[in-house]
N, C-alpha and C positions, 0 to 999 in steps of 0.2 A: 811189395817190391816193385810190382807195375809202375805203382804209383810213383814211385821214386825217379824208375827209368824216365818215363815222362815228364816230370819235374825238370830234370836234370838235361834231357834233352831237348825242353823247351827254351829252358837258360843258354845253353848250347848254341842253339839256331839265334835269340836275339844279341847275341854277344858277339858273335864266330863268325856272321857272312861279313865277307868286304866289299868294300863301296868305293868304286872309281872316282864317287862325286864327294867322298871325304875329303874337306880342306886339312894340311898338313896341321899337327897343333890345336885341330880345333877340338870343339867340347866331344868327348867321347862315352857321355852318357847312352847307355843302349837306346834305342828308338823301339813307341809300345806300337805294336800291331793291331789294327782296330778289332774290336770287339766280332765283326760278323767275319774275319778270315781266320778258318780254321788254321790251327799251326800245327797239327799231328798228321804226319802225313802216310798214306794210305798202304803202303806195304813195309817199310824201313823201321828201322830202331838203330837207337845210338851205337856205334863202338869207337869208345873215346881212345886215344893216341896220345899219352903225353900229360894233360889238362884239363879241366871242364871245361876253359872259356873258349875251348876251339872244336867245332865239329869236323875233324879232322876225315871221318869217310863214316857212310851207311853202308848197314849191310842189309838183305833179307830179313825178314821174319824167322825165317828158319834158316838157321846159320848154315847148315850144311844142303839147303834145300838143293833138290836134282831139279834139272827140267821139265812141265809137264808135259805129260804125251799129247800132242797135236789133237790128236780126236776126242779126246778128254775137252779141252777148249771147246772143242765148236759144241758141244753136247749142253754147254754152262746157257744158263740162262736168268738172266736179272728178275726177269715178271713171266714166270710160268703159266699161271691163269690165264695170263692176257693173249696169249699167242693161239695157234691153233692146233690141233691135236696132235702126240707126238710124232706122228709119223706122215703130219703135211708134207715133208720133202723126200718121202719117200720115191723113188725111181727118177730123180732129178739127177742129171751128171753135174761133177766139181764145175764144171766148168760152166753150164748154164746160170750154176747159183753166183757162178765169181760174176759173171756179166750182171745179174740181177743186183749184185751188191755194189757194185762199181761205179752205176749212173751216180752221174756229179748229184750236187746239191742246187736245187731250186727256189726259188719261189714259189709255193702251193698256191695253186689257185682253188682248188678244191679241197673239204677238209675230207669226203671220201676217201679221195687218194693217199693223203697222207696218210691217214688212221688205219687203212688197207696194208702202206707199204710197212708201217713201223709192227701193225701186227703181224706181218710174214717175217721183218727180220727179227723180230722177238722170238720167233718160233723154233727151237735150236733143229739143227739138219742131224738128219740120219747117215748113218754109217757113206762115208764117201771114198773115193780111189784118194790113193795119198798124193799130196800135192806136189807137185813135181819142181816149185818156182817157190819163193817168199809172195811172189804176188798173187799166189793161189791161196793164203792163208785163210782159211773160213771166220777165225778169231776176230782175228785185225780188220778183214772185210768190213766185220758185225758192229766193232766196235766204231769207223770209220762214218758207216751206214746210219747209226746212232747220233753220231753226233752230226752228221750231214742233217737230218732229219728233225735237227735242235732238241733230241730228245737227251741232255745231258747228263738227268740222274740216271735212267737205264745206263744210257755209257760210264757211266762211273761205275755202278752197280756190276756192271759186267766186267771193268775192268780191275775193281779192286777181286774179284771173286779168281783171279789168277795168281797166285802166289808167289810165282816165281818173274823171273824178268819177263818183259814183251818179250814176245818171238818173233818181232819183227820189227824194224822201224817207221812203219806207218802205224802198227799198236802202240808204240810208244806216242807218238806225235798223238795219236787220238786219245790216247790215256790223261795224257797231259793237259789236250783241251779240252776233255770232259770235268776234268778238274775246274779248270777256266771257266767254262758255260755254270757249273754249278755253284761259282764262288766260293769255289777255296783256293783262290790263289794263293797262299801259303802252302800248301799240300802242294801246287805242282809246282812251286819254288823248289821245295825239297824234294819232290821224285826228280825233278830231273839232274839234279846232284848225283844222282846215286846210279843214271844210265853208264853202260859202256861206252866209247864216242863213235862204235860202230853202229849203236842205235840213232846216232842225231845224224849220219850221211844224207838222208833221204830230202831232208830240205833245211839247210843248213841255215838260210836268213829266219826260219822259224825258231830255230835255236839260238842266235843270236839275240834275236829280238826278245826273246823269252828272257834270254839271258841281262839284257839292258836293263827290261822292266822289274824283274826282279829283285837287280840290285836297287834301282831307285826307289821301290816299294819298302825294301827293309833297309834299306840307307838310310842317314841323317836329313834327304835331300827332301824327304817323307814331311820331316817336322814331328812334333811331339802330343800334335793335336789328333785325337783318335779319329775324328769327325773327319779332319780334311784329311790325312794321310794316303789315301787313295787320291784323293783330288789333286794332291801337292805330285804324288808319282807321276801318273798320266801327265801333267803337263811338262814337268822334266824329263819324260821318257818320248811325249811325240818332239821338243824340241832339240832331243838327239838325234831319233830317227828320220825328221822333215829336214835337219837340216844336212843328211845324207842318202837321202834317195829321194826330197824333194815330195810336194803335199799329196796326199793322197787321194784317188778320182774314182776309185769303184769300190765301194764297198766292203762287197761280196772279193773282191781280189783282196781285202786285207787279212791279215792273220791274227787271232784272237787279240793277243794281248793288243796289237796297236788300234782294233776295234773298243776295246774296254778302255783304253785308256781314252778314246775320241768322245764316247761316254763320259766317260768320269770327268774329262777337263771340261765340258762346255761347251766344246767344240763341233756336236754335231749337227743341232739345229744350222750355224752357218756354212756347216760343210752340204748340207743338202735344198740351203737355198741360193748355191752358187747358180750360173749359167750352164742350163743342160745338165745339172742334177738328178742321180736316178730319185723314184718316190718311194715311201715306206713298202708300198704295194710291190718293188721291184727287189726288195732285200731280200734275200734267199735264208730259209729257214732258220739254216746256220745260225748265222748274221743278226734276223730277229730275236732271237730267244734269246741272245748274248746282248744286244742291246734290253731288252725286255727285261732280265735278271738286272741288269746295273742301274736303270733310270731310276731317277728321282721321280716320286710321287708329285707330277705339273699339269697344268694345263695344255704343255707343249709335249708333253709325252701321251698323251691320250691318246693321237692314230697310231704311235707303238703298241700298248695296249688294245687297244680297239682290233687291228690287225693279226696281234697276238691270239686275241681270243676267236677271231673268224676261224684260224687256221687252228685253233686246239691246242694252243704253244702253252696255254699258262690254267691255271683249273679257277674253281670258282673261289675258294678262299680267296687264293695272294692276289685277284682281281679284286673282289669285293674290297681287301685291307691296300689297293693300291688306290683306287676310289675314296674311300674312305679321307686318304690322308690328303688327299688335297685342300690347299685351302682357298673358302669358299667367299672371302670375308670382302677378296675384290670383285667390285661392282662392275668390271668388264671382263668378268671372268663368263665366256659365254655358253657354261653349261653350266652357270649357277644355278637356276630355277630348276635343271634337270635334275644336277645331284643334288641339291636339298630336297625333291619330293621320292627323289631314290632312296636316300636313308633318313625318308619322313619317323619309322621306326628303325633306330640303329643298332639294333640286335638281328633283326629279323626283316633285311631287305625283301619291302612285297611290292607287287603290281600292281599297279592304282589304274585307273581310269583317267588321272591329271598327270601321271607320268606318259603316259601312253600319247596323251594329247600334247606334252611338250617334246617330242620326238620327232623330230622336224629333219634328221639327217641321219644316211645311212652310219656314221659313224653312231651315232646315240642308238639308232636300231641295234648295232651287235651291241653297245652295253647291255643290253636287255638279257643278253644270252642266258649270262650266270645267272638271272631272275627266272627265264622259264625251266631250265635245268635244275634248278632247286627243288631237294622231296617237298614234295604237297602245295607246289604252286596254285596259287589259286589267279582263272584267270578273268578280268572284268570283262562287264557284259558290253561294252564297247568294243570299237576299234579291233574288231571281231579280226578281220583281214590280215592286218599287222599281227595280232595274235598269232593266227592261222601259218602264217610267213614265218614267224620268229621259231614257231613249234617246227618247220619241216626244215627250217638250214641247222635246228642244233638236235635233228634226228629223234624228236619225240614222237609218242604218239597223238594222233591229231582225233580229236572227240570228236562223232556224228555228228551231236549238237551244234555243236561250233560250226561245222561246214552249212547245219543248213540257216542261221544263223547270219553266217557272214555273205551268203549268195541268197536270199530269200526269193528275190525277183526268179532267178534260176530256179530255184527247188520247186517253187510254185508252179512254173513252167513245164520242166522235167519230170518231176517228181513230186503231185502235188499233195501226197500227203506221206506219214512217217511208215507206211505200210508197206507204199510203193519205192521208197528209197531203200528199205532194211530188203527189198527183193531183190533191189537192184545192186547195193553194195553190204560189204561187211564189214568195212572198217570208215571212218574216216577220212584215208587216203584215197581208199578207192572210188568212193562218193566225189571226193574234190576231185578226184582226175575225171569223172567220167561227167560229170557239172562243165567242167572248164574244155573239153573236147565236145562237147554238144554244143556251148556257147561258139566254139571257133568254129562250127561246120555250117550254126545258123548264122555267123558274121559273113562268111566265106559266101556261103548260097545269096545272101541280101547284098551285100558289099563287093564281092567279087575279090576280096584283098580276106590275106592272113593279118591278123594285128597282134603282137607282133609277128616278124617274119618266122617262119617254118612253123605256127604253134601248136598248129592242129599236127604236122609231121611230130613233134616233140610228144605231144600229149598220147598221139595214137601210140607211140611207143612205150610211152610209161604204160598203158593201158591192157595193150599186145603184152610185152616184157612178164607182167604181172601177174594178168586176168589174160589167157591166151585163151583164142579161139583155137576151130577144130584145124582150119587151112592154114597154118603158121607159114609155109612160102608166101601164100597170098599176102597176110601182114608185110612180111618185111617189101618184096614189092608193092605197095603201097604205100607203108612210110617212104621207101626210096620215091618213088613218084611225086609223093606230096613235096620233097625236098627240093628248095632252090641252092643250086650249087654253090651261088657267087657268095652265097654266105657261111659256108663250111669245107672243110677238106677231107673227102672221104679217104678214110682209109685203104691200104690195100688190101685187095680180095682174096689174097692167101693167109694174113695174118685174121680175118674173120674168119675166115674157113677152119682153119686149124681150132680158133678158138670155139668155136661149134665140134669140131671131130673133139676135142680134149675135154668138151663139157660131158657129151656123151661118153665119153670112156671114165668120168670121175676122175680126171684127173685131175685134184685140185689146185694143186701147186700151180701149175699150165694155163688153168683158168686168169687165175690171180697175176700171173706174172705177164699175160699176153693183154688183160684186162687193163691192165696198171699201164702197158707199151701204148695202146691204142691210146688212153686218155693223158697220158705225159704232162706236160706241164700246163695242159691247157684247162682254163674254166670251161665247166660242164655248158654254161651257155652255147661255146663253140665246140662242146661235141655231135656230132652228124647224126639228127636222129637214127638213122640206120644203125649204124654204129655203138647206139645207145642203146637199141633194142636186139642187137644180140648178146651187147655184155649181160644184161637185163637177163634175158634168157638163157646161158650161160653160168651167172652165178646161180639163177635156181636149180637149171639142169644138177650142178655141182650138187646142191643142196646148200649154199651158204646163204641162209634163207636173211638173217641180220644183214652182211653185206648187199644185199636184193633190195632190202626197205631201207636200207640206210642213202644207198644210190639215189632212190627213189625220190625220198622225201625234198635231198639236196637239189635236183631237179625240178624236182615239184615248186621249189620254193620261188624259183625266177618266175614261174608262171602265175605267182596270186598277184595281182594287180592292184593296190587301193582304189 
């Protein structure tokens, strides 16, 4: 019987929606919807009126379904595992958590940060005061948060996991564009049929627009060709919208659908090599993953990709099968010789020693990612450094060997045999941090210069942060001292202070959330080592020992030099 309903409801939707851009009389043969847009949409089922060929109204899932209770909502969570224990937001007010969920969407400069903020809002909140506003909603926040932070299958996950309508119109709007970042634009074709139009008040040209694109997606105006259909949309959809609100200049100011479609027609390589164009580097999370899900497997889409993967946006599969599909066959293709020794074995992308030697730019450096992130990497006895680098920005663990290895001159130095270095350090990390802060005190002593600037400030923190001594004032006055100002922004002294009083109290939520304040949108290069070396101390006070080394490593990683 499902099966039927489905059937019948799929016939339904390609038959039934109308099309502004239908010429009168013309051919009225249905139009097919390509292959990768799913068409069953995420809470709704048919209730036909009259006909089959008309989808006359949706209802729920559950026909008589009731409201659910608000605190029910915030308790739901997509990826339980991933978050942190249930009762992180414990003694947190409604209202701290609305302001924690509320910061707009960025550009990640750090993949720290992100991967910090997306596992707090993964985290569902405990029992809270009820909300006294729609804009207090903890649901719609969560789900908001999600997609601000391009993580579009949790926000689908989270928002099909409500049964009932959004309980708000910024859940709905986020509901919809998680649908959007995940590629089912068919699914939020048909959810948003089926809202009340006191859901769509909240930003009316996103409804609109939603609505243009949609029709011309399942219009005739599509064509009949499954391949181009999206291709054919998007350009009849920005030639509606450009030519009523005129070409588009940020971004991150666009709204899904006219994003996807600047994708899909062509359009974007020229729009970001206009005059005064922001760079892939400046698209805010959102904006990347949405562009990332849509591009074509090119040569011109690689610093999407590449970007993609710095920030955590895409995993190592649909990287590796985006790589993959390029083709390789033009000879001014200037990462040929890279990706043919990439997928020298095309089952089993590994890390060659001639891979490693044609890596000549930071963008080919993070392809590497998904190579040392892979189980049972194995890694060549060369190009140690790079190694050593590629291990600490995608938060592995770093082998002793390796460190002494890639710094021989140093270890010989420091540490001149394996006796003396396993006394001195116990991981990897610690050895590389305590190698590369001895190197900077003997530059600093002979040269009278830090190279680069604050490094030994940096290193003494990661150092302090980790491996603390007994006079922990003395460190951080120290690192402060070692610090030249004109190259960082110290924070203020009551937002570190608290964040030391809330370590010490375990208050983890506090930690996280004052942690996350301090470092904002900026790369960890331009976090003040002070600054660095209390969050440092702080997340371990906590005990969030993962968060501790994962800072770390990220950090660490500006400091290995070829």
């Amino acid at each position: 019987m499902r099966s039927f309903i489905i059937f019948a409801f799929t016939i339904a939707i390609l038959y039934g929606i109308p099309s502004s851009f239908a010429a009168e009389g013309g051919d009225s043969s249905p139009p097919l919807i390509p292959t990768p847009l799913k068409v069953l949409p995420s809470k709704i089922k048919p209730v036909q009126a009259g006909n089959a060929d008309e989808l006359s109204r949706a209802a729920p899932e559950q026909d008589d379904a009731q409201p659910v209770d608000a605190k029910s909502l915030e308790r739901l969570s997509p990826r339980p595992a991933f978050g942190f224990q249930n009762d992180f937001w414990k003694g947190i007010t409604r209202q701290e958590l609305v302001a924690f969920l509320s910061k707009p969407s960025f550009a990640t400069k750090s993949k720290f940060t992100r991967d910090l903020t997306l596992k707090a809002t993964l985290t569902p909140s405990s029992d809270l005061a009820p909300a006294k506003t729609p804009e207090d909603n903890i649901y719609a926040l969560r789900l908001e948060k999600l997609v601000n932070l391009g993580s579009f299958e949790d926000a689908q996950k989270l928002y099909k996991l409500n049964e009932s309508s959004p309980p708000t119109p910024l859940a709905a709007q986020s509901g919809i564009e998680s649908s959007l970042g995940n590629g089912e634009i068919a699914v939020a074709c048909l959810d948003e049929k089926t809202f009340d139009s006191n859901l769509k008040t909240q930003n009316p040209s996103f409804w609109n627009n939603l609505g243009i694109f949609c029709q011309a997606l399942l219009g005739p105006v599509a064509g009949d060709d499954e391949n181009l259909r999206l291709q054919n949309a998007s350009q009849a959809y920005l030639e509606i919208v450009t030519s009523s609100v005129g070409a588009p200049t940020d971004l991150n100011k666009m709204d899904l659908p006219s994003t996807i479609a600047l994708m899909k027609s062509g359009q974007l390589n020229a729009f970001l090599n206009t005059p005064d164009a922001m760079t892939i580097a400046e698209v805010d999370d959102k904006h990347l993953a949405v562009l990332m899900h849509y591009a074509n497997p090119s040569i011109e889409n690689i610093p999407i990709l590449a970007e993609s993967i710095r920030r955590g946006l895409i995993d190592n599969t649909k990287a590796f099968d985006f790589l993959k599909s390029i083709n390789l066959t033009d000879i001014s293709n200037p990462y040929q010789a890279f990706l043919k020794e990439y997928f020298k074995t095309p089952n089993t992308p590994l890390v060659t020693d001639h891979l490693l030697s044609l890596t000549t730019s930071p963008t080919q450096e993070i392809l590497l990612y998904p190579l040392y992130t892979a189980p049972e990497t194995s890694i060549p006895n060369n190009h140690q450094r790079l190694s050593l680098r590629v291990l600490a920005f995608t938060n592995q663990d770093i082998p002793l060997p390796l460190v002494r290895d890639g710094y021989q001159e140093e270890s010989a130095t420091f540490f001149p045999s394996a006796e003396s270095d396993a006394k001195q350090a116990s991981s990897g990390e610690e050895l590389l941090i305590k190698l590369l802060l001895r190197k900077s005190l003997t530059k600093l002593l002979r040269d009278r210069v830090s190279i680069p600037p604050n490094a030994q400030a940096t290193l003494m923190a990661l150092d302090q942060g980790n491996y603390p001594q007994k006079d922990i004032k003395s460190s951080y006055d120290n690192i402060l001292s070692l610090t030249d100002d004109d190259n960082y922004v110290m924070p203020m002294d009551d937002i570190l202070s608290s964040l030391k009083k809330f370590a010490n109290q375990k208050q983890v939520n506090q930690v996280v959330i004052r942690s996350l304040a301090i470092i904002e949108d900026k790369s960890l290069e331009q976090l003040h080592p002070a600054a660095l070396y209390r969050i440092l101390e702080a997340l371990s006070s906590a005990g969030l020992n993962e968060e501790t080394m994962a800072l770390t490593r990220e950090v660490l990683g500006y400091q290995i030099k070829n």
